[in-house]
Gaussian input, Z-matrix of N, CA and C with variables (Angstrom, degrees):
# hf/3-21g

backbone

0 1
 N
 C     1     B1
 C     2     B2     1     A1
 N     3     B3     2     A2     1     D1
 C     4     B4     3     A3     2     D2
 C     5     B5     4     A4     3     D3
 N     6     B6     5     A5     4     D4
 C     7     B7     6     A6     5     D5
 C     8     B8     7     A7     6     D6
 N     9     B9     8     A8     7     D7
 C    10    B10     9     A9     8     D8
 C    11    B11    10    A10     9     D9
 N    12    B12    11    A11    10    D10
 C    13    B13    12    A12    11    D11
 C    14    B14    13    A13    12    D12
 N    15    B15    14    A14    13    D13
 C    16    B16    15    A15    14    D14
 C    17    B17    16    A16    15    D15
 N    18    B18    17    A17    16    D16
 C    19    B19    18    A18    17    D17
 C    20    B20    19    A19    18    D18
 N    21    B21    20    A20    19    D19
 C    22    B22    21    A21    20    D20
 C    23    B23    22    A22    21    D21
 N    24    B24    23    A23    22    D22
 C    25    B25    24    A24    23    D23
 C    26    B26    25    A25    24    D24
 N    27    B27    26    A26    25    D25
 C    28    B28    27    A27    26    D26
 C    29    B29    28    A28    27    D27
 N    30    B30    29    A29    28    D28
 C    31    B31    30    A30    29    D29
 C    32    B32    31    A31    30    D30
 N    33    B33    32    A32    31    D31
 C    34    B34    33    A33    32    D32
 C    35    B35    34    A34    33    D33
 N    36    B36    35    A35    34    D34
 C    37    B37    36    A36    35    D35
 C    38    B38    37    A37    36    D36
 N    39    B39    38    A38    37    D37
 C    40    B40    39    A39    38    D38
 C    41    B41    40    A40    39    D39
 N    42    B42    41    A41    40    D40
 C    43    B43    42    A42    41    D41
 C    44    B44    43    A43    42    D42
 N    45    B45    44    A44    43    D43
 C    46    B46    45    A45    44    D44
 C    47    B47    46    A46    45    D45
 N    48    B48    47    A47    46    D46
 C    49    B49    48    A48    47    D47
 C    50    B50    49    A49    48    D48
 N    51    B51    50    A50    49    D49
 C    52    B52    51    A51    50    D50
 C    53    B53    52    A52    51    D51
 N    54    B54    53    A53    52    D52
 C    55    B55    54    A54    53    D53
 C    56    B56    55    A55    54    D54
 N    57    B57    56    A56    55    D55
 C    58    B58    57    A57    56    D56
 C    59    B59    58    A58    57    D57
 N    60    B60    59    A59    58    D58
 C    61    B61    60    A60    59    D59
 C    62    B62    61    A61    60    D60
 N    63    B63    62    A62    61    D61
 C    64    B64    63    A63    62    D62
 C    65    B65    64    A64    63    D63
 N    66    B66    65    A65    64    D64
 C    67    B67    66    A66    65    D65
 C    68    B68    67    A67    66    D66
 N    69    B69    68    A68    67    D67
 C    70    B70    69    A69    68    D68
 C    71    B71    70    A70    69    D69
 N    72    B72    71    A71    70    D70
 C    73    B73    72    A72    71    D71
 C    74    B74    73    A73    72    D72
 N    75    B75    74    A74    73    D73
 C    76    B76    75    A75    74    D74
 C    77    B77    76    A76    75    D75
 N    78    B78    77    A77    76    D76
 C    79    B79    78    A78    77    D77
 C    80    B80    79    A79    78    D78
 N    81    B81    80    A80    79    D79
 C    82    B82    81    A81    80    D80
 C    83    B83    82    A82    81    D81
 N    84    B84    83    A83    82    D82
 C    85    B85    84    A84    83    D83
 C    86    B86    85    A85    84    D84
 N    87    B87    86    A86    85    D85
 C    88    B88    87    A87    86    D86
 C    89    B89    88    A88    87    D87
 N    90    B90    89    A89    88    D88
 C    91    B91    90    A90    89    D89
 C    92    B92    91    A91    90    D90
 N    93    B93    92    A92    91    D91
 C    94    B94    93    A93    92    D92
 C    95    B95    94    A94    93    D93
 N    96    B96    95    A95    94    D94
 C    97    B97    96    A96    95    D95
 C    98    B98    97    A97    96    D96
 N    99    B99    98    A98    97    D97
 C   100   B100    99    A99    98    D98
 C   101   B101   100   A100    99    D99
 N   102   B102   101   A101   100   D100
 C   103   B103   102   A102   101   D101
 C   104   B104   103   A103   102   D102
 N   105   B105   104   A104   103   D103
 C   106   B106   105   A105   104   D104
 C   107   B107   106   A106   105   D105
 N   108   B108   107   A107   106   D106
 C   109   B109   108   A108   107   D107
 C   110   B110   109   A109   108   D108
 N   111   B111   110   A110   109   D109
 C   112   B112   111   A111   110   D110
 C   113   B113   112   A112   111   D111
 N   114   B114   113   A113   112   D112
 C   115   B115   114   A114   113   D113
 C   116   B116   115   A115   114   D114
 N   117   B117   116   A116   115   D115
 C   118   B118   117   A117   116   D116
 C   119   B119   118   A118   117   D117
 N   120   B120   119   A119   118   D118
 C   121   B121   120   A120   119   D119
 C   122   B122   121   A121   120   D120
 N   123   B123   122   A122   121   D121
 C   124   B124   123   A123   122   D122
 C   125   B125   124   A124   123   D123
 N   126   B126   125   A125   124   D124
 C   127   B127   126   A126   125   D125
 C   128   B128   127   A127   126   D126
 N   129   B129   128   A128   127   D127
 C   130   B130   129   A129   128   D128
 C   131   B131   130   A130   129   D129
 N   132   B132   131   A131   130   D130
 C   133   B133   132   A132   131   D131
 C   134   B134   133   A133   132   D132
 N   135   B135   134   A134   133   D133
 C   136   B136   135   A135   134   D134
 C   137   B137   136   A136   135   D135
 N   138   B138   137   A137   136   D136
 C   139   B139   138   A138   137   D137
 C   140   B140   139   A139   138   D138
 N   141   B141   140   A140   139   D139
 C   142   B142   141   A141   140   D140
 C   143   B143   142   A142   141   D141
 N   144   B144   143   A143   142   D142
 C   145   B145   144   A144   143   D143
 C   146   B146   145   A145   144   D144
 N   147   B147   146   A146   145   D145
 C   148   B148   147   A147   146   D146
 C   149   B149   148   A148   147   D147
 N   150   B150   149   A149   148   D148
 C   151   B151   150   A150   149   D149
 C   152   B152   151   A151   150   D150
 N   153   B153   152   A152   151   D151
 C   154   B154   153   A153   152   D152
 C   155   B155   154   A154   153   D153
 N   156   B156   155   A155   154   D154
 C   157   B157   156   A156   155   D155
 C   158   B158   157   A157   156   D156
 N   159   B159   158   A158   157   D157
 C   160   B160   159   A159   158   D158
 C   161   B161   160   A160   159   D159
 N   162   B162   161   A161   160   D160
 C   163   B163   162   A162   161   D161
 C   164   B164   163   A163   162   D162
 N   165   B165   164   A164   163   D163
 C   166   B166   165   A165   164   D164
 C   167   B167   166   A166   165   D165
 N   168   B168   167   A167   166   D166
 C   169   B169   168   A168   167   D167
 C   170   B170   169   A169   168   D168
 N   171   B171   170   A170   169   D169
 C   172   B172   171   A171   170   D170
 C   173   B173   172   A172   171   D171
 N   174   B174   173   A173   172   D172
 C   175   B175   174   A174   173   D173
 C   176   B176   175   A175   174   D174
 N   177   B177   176   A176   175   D175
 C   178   B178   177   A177   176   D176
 C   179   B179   178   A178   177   D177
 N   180   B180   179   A179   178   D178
 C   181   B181   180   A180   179   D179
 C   182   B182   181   A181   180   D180
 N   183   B183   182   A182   181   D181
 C   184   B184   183   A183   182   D182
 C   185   B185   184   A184   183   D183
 N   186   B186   185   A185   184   D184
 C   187   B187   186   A186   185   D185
 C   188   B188   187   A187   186   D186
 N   189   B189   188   A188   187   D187
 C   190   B190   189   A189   188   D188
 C   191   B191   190   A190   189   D189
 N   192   B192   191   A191   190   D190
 C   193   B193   192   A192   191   D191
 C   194   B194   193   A193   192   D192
 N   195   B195   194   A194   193   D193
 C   196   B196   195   A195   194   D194
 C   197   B197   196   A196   195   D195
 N   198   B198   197   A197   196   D196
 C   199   B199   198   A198   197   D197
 C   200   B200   199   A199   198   D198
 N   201   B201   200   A200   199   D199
 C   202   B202   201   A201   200   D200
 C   203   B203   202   A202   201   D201
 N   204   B204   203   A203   202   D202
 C   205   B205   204   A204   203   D203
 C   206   B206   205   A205   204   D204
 N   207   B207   206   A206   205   D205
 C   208   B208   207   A207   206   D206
 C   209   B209   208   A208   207   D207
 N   210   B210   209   A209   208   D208
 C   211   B211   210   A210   209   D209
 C   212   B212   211   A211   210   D210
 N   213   B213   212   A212   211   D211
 C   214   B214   213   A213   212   D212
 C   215   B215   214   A214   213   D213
 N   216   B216   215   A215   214   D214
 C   217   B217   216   A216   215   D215
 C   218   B218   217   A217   216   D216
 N   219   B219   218   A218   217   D217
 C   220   B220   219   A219   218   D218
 C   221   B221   220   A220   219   D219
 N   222   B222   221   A221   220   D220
 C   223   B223   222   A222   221   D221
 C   224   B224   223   A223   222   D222
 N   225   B225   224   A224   223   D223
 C   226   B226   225   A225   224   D224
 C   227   B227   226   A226   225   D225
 N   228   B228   227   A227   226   D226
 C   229   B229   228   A228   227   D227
 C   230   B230   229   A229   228   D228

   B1=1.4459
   B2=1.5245
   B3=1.4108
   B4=2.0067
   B5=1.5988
   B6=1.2424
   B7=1.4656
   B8=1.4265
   B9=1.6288
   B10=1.9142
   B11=1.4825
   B12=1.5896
   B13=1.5732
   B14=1.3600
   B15=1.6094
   B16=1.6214
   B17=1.5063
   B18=1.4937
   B19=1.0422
   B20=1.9039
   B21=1.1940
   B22=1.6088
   B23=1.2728
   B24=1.4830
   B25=1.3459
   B26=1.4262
   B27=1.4108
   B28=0.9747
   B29=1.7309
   B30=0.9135
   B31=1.5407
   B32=1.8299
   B33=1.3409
   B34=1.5647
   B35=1.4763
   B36=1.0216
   B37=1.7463
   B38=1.3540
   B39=1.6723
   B40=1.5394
   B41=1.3423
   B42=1.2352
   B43=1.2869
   B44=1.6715
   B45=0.9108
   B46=1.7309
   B47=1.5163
   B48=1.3682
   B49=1.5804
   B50=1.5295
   B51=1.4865
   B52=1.4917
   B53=1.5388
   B54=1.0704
   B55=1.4509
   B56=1.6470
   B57=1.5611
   B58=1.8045
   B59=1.4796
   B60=1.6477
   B61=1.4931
   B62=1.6935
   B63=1.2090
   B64=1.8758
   B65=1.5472
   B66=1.1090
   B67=1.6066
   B68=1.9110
   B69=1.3054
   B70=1.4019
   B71=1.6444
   B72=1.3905
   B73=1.3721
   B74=1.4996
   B75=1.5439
   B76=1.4950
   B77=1.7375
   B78=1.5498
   B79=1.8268
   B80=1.4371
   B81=1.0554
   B82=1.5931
   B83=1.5205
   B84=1.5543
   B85=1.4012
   B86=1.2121
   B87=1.2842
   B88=1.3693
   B89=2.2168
   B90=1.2818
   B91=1.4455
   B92=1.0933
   B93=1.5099
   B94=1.5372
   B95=1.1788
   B96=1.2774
   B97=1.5619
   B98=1.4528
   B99=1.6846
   B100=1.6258
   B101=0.9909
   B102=1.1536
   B103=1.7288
   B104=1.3883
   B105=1.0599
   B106=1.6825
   B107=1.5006
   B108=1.2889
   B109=1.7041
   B110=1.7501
   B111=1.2183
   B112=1.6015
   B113=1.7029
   B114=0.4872
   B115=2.3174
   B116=1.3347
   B117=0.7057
   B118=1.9941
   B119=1.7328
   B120=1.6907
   B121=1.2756
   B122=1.5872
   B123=1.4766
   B124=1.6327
   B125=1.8327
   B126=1.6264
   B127=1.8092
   B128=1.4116
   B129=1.6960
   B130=1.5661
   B131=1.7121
   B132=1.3132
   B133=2.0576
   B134=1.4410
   B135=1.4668
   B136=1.3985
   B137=1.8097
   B138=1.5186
   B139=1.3646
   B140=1.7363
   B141=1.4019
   B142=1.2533
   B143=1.6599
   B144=1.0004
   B145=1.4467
   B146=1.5080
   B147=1.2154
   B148=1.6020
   B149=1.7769
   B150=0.8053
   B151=2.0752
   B152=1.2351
   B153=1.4966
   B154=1.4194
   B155=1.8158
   B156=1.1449
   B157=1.2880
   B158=1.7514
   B159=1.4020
   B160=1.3952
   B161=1.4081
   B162=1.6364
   B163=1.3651
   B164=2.0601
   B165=1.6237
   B166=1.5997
   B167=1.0198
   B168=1.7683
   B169=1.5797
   B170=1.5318
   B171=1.5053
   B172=0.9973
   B173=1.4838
   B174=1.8086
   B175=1.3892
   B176=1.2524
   B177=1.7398
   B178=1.6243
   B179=1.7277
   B180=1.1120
   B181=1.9133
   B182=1.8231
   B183=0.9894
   B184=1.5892
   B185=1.4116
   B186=1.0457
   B187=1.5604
   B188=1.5577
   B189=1.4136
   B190=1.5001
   B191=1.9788
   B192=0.9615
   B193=1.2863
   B194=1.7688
   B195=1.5504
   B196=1.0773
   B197=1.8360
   B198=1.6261
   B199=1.6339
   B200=1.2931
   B201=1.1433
   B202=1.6319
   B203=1.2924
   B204=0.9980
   B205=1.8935
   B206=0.6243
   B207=1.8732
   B208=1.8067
   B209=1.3212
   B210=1.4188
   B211=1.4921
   B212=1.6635
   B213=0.9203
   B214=1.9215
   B215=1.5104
   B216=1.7511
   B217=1.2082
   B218=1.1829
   B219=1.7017
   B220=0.8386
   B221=1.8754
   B222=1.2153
   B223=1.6417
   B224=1.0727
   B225=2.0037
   B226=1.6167
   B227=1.4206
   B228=0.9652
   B229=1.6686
   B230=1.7093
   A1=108.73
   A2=113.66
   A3=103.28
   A4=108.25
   A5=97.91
   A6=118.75
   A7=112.35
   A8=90.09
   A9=94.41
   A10=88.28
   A11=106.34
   A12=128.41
   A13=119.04
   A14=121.46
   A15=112.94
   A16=132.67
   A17=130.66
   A18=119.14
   A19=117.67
   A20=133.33
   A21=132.86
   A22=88.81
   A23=103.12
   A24=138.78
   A25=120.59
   A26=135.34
   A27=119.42
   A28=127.00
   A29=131.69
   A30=126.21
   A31=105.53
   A32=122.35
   A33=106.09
   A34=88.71
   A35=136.23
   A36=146.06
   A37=92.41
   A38=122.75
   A39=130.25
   A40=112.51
   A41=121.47
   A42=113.28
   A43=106.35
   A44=132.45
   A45=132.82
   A46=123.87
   A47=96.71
   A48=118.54
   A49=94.82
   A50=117.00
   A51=98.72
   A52=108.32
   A53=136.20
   A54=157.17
   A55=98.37
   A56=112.74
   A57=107.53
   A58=115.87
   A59=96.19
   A60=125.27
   A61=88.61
   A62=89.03
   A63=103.59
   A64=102.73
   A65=108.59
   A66=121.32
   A67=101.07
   A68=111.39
   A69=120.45
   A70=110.23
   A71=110.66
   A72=124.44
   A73=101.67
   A74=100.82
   A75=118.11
   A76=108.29
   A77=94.54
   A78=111.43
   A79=113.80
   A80=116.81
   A81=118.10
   A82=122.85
   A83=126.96
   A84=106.28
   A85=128.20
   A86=124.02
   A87=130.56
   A88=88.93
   A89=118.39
   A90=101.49
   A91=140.38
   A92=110.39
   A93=124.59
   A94=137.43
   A95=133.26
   A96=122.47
   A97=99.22
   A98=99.87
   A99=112.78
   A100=103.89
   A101=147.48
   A102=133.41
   A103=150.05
   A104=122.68
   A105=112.98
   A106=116.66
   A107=99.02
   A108=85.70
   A109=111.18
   A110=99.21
   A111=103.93
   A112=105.29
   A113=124.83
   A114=141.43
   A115=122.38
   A116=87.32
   A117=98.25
   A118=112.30
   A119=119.56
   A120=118.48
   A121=102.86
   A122=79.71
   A123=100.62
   A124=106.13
   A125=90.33
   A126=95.98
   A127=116.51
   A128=113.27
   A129=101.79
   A130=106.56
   A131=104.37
   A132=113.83
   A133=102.19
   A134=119.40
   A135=107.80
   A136=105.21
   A137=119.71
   A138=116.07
   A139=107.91
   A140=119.94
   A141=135.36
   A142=77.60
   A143=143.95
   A144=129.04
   A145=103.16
   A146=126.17
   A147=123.95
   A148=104.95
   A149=101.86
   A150=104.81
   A151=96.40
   A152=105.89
   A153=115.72
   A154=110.17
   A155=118.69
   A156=122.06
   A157=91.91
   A158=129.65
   A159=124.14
   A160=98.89
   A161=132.91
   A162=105.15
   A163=117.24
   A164=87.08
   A165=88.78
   A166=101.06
   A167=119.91
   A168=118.53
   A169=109.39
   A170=149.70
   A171=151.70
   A172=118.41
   A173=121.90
   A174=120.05
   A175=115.78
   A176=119.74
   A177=104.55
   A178=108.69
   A179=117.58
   A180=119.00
   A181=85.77
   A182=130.19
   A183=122.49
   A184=108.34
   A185=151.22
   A186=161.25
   A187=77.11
   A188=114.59
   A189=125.52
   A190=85.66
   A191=121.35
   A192=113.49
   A193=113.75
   A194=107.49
   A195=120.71
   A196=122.40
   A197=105.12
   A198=112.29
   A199=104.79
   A200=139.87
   A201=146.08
   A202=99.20
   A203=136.28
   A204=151.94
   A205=124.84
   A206=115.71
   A207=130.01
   A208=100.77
   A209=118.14
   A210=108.03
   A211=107.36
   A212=112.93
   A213=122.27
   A214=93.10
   A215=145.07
   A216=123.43
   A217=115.54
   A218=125.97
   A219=148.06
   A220=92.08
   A221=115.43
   A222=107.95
   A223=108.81
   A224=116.90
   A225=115.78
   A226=100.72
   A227=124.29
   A228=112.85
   A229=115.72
   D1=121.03
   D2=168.02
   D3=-50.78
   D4=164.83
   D5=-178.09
   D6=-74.68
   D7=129.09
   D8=-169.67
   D9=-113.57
   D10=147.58
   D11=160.72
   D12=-71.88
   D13=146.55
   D14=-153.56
   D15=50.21
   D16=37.15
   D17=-162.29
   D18=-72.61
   D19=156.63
   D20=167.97
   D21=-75.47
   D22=142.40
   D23=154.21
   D24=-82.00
   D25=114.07
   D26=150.77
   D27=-163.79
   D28=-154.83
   D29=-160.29
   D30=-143.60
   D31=125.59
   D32=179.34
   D33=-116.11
   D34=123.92
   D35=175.25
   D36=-65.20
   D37=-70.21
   D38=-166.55
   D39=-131.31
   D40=160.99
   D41=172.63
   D42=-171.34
   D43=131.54
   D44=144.68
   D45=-139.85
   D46=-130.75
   D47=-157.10
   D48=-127.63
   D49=129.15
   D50=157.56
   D51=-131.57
   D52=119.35
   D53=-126.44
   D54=-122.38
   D55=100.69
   D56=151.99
   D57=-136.65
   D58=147.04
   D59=-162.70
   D60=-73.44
   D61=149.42
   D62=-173.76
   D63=-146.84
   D64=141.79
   D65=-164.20
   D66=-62.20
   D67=148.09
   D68=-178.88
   D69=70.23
   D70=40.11
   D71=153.87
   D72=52.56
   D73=45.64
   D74=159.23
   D75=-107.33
   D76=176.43
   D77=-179.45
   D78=-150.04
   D79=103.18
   D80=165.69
   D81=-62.26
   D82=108.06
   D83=166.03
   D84=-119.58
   D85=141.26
   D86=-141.83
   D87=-116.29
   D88=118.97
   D89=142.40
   D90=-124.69
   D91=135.34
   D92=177.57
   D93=-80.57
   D94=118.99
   D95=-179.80
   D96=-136.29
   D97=165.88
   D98=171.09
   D99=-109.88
   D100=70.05
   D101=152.72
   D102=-45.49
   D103=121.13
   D104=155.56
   D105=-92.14
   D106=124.11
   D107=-179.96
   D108=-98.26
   D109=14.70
   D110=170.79
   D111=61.53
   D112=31.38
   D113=-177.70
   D114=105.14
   D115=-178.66
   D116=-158.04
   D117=-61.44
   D118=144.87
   D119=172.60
   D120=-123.74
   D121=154.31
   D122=174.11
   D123=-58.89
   D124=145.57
   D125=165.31
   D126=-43.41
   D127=-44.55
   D128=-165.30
   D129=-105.62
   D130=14.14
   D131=148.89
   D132=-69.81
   D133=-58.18
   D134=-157.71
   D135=-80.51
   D136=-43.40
   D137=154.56
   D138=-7.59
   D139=-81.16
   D140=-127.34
   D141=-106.03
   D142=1.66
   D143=166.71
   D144=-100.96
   D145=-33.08
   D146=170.45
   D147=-61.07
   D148=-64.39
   D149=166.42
   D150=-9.01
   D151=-83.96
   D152=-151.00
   D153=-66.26
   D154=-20.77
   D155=-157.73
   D156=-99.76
   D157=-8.36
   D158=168.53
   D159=-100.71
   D160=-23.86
   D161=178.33
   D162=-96.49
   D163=49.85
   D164=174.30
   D165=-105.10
   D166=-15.04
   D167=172.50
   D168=-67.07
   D169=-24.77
   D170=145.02
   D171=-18.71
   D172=-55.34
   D173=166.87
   D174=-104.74
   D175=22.01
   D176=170.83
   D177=-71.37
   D178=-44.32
   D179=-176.40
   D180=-46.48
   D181=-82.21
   D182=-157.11
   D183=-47.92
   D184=-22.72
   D185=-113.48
   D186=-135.28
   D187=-68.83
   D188=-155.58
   D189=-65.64
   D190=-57.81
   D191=-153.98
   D192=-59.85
   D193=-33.66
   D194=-177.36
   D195=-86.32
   D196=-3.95
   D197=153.28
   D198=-89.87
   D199=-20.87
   D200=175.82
   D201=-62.75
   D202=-56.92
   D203=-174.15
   D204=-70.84
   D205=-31.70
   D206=179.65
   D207=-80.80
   D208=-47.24
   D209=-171.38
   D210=-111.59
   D211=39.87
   D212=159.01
   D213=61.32
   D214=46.41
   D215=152.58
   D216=-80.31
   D217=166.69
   D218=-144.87
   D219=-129.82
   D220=106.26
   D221=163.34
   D222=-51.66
   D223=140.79
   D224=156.82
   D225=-101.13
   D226=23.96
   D227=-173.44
   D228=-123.82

């Protein structure tokens, strides 16, 4: 990313994806992280950081498809 002015500080210890199968060939995904955000954010910082952190489900299918391809798996689904 170029260098942004005012940047947030902060620290994620852990974080992922936690993935459940739901009847009618749906998927719930849930993500988890531990953060420090190193001091306090505005309502419409954290607003606009939830945004971004649900539209990574947008390129997880391509992401997923292209470790499937890199390392020769075989879909069971």
């Amino acid at each position: 990313m170029p260098p942004q002015s005012n940047p947030v500080r902060g620290f994620i210890h852990i974080g992922g994806w936690y993935w459940q199968k739901l009847p009618n060939n749906k998927t719930k995904a849930t993500l988890i992280l531990e953060m420090d955000l190193k001091g306090n954010l505005g309502q419409k910082m954290i607003a606009t950081a939830n945004v971004s952190q649900g539209q990574q489900l947008n390129r997880i299918g391509e992401a997923i498809e292209k470790y499937l391809k890199d390392n020769n798996i075989t879909k069971n689904y």
